[in-house]
Backbone as a ProteinNet text record, in pm:
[ID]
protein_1_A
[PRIMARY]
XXXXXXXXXXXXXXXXXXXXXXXXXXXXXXXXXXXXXXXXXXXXXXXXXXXXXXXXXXXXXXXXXXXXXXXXXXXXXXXXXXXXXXXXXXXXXXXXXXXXXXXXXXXXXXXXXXXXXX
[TERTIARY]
-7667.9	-7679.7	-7543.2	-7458.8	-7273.6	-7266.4	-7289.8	-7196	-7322.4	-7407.5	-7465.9	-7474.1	-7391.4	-7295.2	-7230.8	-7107.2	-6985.7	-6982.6	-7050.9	-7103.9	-7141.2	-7261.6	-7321.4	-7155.2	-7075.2	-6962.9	-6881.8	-6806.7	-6738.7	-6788.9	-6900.2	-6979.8	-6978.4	-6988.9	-6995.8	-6827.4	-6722.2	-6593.7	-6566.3	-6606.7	-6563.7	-6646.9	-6765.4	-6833.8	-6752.9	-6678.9	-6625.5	-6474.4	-6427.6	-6313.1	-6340.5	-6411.5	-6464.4	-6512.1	-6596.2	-6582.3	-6438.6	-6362	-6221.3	-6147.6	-6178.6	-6102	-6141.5	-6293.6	-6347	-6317.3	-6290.8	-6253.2	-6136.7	-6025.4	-5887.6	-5888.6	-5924.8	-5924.2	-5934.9	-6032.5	-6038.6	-5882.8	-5827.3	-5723.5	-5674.7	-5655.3	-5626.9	-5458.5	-5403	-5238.9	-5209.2	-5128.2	-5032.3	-5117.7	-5217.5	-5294.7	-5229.4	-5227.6	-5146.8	-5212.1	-5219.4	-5329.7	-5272.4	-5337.8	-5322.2	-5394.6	-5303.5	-5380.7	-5379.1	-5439.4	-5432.8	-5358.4	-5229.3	-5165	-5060	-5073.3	-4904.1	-4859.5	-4890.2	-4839	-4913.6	-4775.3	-4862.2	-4796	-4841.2	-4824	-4920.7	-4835	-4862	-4916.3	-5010.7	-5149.9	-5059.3	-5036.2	-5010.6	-5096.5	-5095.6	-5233.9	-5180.1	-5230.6	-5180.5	-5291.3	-5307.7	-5449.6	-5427	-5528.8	-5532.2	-5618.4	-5657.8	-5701.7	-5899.3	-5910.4	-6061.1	-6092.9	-5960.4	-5967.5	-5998.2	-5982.6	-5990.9	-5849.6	-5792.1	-5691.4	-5705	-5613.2	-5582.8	-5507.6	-5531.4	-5626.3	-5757.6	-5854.3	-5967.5	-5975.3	-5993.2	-5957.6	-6071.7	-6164.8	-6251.9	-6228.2	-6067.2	-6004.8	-5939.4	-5789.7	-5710.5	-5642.9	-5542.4	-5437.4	-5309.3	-5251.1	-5111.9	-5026.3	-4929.7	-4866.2	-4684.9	-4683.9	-4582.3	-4425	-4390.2	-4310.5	-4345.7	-4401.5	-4482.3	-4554.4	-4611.8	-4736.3	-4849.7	-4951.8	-5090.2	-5197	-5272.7	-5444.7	-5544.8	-5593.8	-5680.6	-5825.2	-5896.1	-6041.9	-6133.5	-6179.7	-6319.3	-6391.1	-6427.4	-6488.2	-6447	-6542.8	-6465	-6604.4	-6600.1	-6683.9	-6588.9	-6725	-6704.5	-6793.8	-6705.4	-6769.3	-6860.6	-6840	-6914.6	-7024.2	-7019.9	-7149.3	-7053.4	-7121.4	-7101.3	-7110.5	-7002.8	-6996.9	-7024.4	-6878.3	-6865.2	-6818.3	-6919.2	-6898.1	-6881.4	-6799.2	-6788.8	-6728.1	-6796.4	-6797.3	-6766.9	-6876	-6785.1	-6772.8	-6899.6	-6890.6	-6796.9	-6736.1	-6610.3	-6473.2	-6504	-6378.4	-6391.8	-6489.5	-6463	-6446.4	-6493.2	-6441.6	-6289.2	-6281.6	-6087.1	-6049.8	-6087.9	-5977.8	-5871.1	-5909.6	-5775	-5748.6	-5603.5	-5556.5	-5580.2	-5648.6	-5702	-5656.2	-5646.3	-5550.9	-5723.6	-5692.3	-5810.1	-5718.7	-5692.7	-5656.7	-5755.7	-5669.9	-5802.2	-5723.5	-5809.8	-5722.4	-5822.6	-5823.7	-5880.2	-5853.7	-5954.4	-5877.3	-5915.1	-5791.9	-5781.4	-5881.1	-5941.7	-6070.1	-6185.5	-6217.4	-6302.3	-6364.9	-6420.6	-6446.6	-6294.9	-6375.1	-6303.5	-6349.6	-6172.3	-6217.9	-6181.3	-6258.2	-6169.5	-6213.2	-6107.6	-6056.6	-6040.8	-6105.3	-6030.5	-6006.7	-5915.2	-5876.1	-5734	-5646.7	-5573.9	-5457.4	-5362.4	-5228	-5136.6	-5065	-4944.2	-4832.3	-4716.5	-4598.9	-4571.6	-4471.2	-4402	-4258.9
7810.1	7668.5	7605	7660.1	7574.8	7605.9	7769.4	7788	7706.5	7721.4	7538.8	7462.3	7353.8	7264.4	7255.4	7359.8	7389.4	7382.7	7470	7500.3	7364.4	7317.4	7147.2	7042.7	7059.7	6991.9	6993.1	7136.9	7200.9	7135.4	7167.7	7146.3	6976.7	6891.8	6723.4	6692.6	6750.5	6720	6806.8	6929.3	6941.8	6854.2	6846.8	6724.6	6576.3	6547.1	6398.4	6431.2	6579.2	6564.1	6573.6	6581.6	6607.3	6512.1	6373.8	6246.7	6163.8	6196.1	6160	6203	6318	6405.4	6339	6296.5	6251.3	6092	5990.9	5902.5	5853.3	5974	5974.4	5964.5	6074.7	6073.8	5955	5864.4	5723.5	5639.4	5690.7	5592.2	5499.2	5385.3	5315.8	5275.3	5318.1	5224.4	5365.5	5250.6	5378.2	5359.7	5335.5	5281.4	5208.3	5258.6	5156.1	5056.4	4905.1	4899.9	4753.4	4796.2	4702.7	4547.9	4468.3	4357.8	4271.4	4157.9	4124.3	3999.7	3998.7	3908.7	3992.9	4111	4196.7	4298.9	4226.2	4297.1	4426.9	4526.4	4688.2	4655.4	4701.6	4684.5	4797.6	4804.3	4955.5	4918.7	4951.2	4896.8	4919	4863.4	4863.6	4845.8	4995.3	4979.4	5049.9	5024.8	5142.8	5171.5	5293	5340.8	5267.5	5268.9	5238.2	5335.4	5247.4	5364.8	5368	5288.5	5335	5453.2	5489.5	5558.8	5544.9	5380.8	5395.6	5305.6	5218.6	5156.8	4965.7	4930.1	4809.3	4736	4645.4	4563	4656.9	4593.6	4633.9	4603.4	4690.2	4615.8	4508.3	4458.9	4390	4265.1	4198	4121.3	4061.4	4133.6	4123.4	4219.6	4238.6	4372.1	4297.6	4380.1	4388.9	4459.8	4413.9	4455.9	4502.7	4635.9	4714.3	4573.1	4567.3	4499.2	4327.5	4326.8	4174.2	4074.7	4016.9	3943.2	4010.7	3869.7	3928	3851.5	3929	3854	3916.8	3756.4	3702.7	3746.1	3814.5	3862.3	3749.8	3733.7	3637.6	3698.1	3812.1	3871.6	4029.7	4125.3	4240.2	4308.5	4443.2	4511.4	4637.7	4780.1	4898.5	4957.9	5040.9	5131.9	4992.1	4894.9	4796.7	4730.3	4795.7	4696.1	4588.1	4468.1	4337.5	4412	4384.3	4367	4238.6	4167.5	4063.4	3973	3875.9	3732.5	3595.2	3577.7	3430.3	3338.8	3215.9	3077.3	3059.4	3092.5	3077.7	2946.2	2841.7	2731.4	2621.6	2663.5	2623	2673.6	2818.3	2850.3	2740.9	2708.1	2700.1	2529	2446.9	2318.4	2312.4	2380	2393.3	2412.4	2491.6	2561.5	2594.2	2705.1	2804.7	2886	2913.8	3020.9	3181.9	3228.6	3389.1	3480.9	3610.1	3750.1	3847.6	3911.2	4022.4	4152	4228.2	4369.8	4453.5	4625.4	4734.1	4797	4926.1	5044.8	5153.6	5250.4	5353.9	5458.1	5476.5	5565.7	5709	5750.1	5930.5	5918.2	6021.3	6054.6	6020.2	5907.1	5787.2	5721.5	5585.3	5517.9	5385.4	5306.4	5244	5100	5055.2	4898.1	4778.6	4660.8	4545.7	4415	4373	4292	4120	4055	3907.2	3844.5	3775.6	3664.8	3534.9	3502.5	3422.9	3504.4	3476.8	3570.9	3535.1	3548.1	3463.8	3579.9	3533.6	3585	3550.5	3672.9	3679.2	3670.6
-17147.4	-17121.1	-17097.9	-17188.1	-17158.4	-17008	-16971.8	-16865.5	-16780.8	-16759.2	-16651.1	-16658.5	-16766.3	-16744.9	-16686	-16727.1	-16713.2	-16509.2	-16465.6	-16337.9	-16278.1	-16301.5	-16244	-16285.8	-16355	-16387.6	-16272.7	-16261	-16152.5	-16027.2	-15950.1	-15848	-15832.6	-15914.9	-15879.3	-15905.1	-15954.7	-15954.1	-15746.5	-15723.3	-15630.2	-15494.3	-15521	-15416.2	-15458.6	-15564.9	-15557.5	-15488.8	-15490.3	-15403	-15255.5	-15238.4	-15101.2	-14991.8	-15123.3	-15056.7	-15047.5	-15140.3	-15155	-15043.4	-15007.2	-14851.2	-14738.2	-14731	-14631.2	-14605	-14699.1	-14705.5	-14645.6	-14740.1	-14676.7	-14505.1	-14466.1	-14299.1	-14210.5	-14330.5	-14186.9	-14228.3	-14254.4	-14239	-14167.2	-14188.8	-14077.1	-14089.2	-14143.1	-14191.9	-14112.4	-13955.6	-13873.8	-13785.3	-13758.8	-13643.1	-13534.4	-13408.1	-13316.2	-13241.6	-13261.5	-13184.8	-13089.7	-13012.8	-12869.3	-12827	-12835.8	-12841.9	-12684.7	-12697.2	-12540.9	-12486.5	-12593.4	-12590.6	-12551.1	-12516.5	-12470.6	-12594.9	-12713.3	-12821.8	-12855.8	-12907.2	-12996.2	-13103.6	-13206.7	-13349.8	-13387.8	-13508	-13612.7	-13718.6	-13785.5	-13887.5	-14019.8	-14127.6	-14229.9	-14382.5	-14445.8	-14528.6	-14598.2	-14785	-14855.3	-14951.1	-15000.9	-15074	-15204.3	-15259.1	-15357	-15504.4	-15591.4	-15694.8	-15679.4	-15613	-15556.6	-15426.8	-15379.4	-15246.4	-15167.6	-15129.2	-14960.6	-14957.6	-14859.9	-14810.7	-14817.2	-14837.8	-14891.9	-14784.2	-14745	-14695.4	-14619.3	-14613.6	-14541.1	-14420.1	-14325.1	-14159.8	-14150.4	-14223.8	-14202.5	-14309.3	-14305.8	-14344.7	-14316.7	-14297.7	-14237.9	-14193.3	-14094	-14030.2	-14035	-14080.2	-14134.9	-14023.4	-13993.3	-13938.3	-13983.4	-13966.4	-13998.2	-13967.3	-13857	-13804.9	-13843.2	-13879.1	-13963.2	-13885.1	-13993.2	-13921.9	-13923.6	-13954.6	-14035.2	-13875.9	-13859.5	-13794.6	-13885.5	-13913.6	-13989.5	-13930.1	-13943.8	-13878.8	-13894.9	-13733.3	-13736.9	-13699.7	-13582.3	-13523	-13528.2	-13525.7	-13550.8	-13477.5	-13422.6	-13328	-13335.2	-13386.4	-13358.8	-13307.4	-13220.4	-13115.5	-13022.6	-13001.1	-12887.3	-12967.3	-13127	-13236.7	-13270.2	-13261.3	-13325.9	-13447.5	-13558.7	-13710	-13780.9	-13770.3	-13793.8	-13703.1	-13749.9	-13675	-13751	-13773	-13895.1	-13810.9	-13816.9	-13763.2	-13634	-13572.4	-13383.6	-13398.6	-13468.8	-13399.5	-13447.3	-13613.1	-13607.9	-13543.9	-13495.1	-13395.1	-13300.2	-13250.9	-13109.7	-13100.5	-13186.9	-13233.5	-13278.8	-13358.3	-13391.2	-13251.9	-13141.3	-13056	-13079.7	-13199.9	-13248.9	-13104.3	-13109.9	-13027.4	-13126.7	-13004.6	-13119.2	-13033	-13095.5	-13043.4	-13007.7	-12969	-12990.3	-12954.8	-13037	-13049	-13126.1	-13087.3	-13083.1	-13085.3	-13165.5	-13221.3	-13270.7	-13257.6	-13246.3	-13376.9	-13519.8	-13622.6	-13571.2	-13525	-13510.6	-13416.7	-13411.2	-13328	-13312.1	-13416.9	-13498.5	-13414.3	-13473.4	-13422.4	-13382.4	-13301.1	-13187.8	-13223.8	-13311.3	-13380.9	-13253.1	-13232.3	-13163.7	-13207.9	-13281.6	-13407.9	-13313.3	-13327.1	-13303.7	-13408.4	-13424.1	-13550.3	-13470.4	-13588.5	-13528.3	-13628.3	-13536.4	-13553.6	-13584.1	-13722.5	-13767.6	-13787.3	-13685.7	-13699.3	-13902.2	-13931.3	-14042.8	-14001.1
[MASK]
++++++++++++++++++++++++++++++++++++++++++++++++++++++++++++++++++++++++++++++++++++++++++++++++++++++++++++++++++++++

């Protein structure tokens, strides 16, 4: 009976490194991504103790060289994700960025928000 513990123990520690491995891969900090204001900028993210990356691209993007866009709209792979307040976007008439960036071999993010130099 110990050693199938011991065994079912082993087996859910190596399936939790495994979602931990799989997690890692989507990385997004180092991401280059292309926006349509002219600018490339390099994604800035750092893990944290839950294992995935800090900020969440479905927040804000950080930028290596500085300066943050603020996410209003966000779409992967061509799915609407998020959409928060067009109809106060479009009453403010904020000036908004829309950049896109691709994790690894992944899926294919394109981010609108409003873009503040640091």
């Amino acid at each position: 009976m110990l050693i199938r513990r011991a065994a079912t123990a082993v087996a859910c520690a190596a399936a939790g490194l495994g979602l931990f491995a799989g997690s890692a891969s989507a990385s997004h900090a180092g991401a280059l991504a292309t926006c349509d204001n002219g600018d490339t900028f390099t994604l800035r993210a750092a893990d944290n103790s839950a294992g995935f990356q800090s900020p969440a691209p479905d927040h804000v993007l950080i930028f290596e060289g500085g300066g943050v866009l603020t996410l209003s709209r966000l779409s992967v792979d061509g799915n609407l994700v998020i959409d928060r307040a067009e109809t106060g976007r479009t009453q403010d008439a904020v000036d908004e960025v829309t950049c896109s960036f691709t994790l690894g071999a992944g899926p294919f993010f394109e981010v609108t928000g409003v873009l503040t130099a640091r």
